[in-house]
C-alpha positions in Angstrom: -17.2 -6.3 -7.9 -15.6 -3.7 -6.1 -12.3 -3.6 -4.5 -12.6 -2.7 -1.0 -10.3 -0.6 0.6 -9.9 0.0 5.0 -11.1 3.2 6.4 -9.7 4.3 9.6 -12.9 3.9 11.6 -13.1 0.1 10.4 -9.9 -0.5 12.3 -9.8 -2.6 15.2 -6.2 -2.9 16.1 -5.1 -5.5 18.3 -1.9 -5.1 20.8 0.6 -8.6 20.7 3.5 -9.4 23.0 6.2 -11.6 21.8 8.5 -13.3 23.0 11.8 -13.6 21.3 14.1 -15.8 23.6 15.8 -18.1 21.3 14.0 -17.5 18.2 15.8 -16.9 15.0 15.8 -13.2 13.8 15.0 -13.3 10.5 12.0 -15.6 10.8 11.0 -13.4 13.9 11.4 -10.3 12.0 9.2 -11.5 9.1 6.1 -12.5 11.7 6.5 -8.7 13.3 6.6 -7.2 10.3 3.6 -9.1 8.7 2.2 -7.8 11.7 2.9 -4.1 11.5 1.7 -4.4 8.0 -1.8 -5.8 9.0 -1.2 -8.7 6.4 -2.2 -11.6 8.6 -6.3 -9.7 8.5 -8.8 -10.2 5.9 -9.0 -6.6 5.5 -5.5 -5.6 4.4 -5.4 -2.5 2.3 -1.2 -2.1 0.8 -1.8 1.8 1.3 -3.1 1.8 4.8 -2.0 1.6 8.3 -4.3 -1.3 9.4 -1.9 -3.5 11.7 -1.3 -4.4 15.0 0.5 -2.9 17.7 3.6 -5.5 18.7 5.5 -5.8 21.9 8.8 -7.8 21.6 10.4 -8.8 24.5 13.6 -10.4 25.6 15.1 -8.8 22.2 19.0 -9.7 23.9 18.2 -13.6 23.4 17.7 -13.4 19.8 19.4 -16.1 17.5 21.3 -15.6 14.5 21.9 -19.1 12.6 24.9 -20.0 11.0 27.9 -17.5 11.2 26.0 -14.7 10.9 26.7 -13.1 14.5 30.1 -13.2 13.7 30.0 -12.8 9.8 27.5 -10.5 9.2 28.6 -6.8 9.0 26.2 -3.9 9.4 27.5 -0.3 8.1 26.5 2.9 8.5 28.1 6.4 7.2 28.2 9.4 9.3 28.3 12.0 6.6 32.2 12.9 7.1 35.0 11.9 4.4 35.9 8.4 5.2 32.8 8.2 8.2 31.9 4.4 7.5 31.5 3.0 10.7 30.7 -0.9 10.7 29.4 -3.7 13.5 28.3 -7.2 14.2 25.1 -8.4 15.6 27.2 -10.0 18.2 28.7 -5.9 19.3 25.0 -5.0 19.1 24.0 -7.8 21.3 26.4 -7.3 24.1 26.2 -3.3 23.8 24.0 -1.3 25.8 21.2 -1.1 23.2 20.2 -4.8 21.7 17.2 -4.3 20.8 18.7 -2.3 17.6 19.6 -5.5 16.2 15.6 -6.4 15.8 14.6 -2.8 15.6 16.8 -2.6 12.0 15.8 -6.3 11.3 12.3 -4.9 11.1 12.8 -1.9 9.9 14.4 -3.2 6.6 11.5 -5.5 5.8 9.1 -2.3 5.4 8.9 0.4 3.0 10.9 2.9 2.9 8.3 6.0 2.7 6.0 7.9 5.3 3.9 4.3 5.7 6.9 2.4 6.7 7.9 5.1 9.6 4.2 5.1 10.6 4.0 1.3 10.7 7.8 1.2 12.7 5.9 3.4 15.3 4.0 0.5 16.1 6.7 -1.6 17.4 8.2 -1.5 20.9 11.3 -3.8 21.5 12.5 -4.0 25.1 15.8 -5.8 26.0 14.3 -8.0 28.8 10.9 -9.5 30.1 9.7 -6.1 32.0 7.6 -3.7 29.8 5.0 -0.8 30.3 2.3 -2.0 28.3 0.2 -4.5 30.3 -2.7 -2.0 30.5 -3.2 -2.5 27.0 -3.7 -6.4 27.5 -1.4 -7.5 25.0 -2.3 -11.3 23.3 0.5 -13.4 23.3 2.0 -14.5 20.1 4.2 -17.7 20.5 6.6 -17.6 17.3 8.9 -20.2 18.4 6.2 -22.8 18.2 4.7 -22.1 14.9 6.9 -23.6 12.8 10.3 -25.9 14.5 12.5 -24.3 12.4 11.8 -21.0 13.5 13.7 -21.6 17.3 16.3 -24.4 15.6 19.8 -23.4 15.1 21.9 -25.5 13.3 25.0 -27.0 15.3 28.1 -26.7 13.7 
């Protein structure tokens, strides 16, 4: 038997929207990068590009459950002696840019080579509902009502 591997001409890829208004962000970024990885098709090759193209919108209503908005701490370094800069998802969220927060969430759940960047090209995160891709005809993915848990936060 013969393992069979994706070309590029067998590729059919398939734009998404989704919309992530009160869905929980890990959950939400494990379904988009699934996605970007082409793991939800029959077809999947580990060494190809063979996903889909995903729209997120409404990235700024995002969940975080728990503590973590507060709790969690993202760093970065900016290559200067003592340049370790660190934030919360909550700065992120009420900054200009709050899309970041999925951006990295996705980001993170790739690999870290040449695939990873060209399947991170395939995501475009917008803050609110408008976006420039309705030419494309983008199917709409409701993540929220796959699974209940995936739109619950817990109540403290």
């Amino acid at each position: 038997m013969k393992t069979y591997s994706a070309k590029a001409a067998d590729l059919k890829r398939d734009w998404v929207i989704i919309d992530a208004s009160g869905v929980v962000l890990g959950r939400l970024a494990s379904h988009i990068a699934m996605r970007l990885k082409g793991k939800h098709l029959p077809m999947y090759t580990p060494s190809s590009d063979c996903g889909d193209r995903v729209v997120v919108i409404n990235a700024e209503k995002v969940r975080l459950t728990g503590n973590k908005s507060k709790d969690k701490v993202y760093y970065k370094h900016t290559g200067y002696p003592g340049g370790i800069k660190e934030t919360t998802p909550d700065k992120i969220l009420a900054g200009a840019h709050p899309e970041r927060v999925i951006e990295k969430a996705v980001q993170r759940m790739l690999s870290r080579d040449a695939l990873g960047r060209q399947q991170m090209s395939n995501l475009r995160v917008y803050p609110g509902t408008e976006h420039p891709h309705a030419a494309q005809e983008p199917k709409s993915v409701d993540v929220a009502a796959m699974n209940p848990k995936n739109a619950r936060v817990r109540k403290n």
